[in-house]
N, CA, C and O atoms as a MOPAC input file, in Angstrom:
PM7 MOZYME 1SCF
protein

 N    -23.04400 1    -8.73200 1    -9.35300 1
 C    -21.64900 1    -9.01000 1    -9.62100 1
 C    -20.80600 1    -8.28400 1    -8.57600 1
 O    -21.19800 1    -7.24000 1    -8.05300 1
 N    -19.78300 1    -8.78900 1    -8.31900 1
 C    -18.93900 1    -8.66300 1    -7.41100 1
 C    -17.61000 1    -8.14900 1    -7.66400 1
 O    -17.25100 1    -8.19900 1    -8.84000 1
 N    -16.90000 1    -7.72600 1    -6.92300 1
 C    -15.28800 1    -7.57000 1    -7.55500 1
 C    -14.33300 1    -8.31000 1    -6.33900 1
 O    -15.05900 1    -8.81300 1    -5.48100 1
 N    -13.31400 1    -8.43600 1    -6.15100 1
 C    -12.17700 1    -8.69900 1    -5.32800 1
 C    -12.26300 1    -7.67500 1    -4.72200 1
 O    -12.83600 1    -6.71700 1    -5.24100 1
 N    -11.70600 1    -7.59100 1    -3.42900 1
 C    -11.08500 1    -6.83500 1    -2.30800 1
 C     -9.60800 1    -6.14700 1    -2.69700 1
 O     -8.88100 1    -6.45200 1    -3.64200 1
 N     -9.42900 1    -5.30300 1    -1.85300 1
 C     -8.03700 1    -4.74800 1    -2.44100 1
 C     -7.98800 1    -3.52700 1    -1.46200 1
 O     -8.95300 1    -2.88300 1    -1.05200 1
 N     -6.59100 1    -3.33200 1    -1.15800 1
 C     -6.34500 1    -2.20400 1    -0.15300 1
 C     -6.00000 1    -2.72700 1     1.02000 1
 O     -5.21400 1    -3.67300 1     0.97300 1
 N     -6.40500 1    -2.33800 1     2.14500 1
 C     -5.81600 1    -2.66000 1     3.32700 1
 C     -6.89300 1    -3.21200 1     4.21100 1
 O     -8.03000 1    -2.77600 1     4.39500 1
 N     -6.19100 1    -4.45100 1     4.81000 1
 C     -7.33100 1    -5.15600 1     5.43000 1
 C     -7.62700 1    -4.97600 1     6.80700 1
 O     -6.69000 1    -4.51500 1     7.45900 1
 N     -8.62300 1    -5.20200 1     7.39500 1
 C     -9.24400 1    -4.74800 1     8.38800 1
 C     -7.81900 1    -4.74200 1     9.76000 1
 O     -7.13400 1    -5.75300 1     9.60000 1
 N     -7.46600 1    -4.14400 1    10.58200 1
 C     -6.14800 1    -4.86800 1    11.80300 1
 C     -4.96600 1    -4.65500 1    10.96600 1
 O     -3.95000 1    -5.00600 1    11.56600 1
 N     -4.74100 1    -4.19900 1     9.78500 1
 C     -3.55400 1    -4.48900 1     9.39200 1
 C     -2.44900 1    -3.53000 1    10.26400 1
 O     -2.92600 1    -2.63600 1    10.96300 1
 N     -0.93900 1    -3.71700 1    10.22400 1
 C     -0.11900 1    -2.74500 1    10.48100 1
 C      0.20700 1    -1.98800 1     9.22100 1
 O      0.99800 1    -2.43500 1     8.39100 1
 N     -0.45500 1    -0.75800 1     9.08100 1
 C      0.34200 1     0.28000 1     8.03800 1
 C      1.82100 1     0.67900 1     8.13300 1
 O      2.21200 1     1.67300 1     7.52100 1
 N      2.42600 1     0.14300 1     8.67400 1
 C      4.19400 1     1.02100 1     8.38600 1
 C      4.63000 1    -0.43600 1     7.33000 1
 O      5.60400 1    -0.41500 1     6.57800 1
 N      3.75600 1    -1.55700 1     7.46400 1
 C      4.09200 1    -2.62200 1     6.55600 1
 C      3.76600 1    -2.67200 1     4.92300 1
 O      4.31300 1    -3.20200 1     3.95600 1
 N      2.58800 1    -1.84600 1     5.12400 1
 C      1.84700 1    -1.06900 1     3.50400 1
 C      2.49500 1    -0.26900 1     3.08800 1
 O      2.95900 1     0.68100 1     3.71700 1
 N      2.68000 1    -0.58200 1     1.64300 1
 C      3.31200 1     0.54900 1     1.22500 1
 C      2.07900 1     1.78200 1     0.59400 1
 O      0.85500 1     1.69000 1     0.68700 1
 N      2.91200 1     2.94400 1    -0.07100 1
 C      1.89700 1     4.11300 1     0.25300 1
 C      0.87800 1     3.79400 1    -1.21200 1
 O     -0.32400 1     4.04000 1    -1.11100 1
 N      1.20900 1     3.46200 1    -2.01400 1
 C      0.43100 1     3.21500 1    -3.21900 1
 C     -1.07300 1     2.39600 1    -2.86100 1
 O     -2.16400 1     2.49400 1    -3.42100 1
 N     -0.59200 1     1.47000 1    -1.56700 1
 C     -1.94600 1     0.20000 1    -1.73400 1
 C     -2.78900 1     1.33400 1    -0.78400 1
 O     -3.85500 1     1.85200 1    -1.11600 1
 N     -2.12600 1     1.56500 1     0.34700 1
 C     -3.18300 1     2.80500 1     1.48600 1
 C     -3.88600 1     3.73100 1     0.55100 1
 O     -5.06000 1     3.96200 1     0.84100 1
 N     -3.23800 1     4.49700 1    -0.86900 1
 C     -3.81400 1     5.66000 1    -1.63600 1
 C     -4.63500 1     4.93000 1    -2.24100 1
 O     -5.68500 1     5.55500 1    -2.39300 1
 N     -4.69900 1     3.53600 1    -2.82100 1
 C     -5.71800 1     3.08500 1    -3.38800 1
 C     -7.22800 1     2.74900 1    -2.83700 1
 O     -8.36100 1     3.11400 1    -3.15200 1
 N     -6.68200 1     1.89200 1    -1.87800 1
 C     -7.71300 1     1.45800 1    -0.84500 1
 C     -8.40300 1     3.00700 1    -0.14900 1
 O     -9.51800 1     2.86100 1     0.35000 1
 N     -7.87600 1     4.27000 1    -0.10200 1
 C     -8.47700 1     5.49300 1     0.34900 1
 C     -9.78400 1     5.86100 1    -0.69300 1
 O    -10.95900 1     6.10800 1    -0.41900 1
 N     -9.09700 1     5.79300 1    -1.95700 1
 C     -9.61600 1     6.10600 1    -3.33900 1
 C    -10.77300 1     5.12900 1    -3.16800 1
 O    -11.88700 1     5.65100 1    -3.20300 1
 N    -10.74300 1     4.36400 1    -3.06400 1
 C    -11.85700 1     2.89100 1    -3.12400 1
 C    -13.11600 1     3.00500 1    -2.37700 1
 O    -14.26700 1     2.77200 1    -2.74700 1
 N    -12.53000 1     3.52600 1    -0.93300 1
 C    -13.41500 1     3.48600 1    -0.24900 1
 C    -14.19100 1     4.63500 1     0.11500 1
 O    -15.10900 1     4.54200 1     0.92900 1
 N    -13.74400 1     6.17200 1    -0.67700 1
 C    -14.56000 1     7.20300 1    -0.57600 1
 C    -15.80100 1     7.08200 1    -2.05200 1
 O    -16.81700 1     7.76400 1    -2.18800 1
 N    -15.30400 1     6.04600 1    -2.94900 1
 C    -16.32600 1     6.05800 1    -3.99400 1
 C    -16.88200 1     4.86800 1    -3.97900 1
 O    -16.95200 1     4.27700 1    -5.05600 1
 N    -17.31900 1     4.33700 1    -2.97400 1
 C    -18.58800 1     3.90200 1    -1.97000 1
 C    -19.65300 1     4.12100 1    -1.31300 1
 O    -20.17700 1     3.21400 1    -0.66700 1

């Protein structure tokens, strides 16, 4: 089973992210 993607995508510009999706996608990808 799988889940959706979420956070920030590969190339993106971060000054366009806001800080909640970057803290999530951080969170996400250290409990990997």
């Amino acid at each position: 089973m799988t889940r959706l993607a979420r956070g920030v995508p590969a190339g993106a510009e971060l000054e366009y992210t806001d800080v909640n999706t970057i803290a999530q996608a951080m969170l996400d990808r250290r409990a990997q």
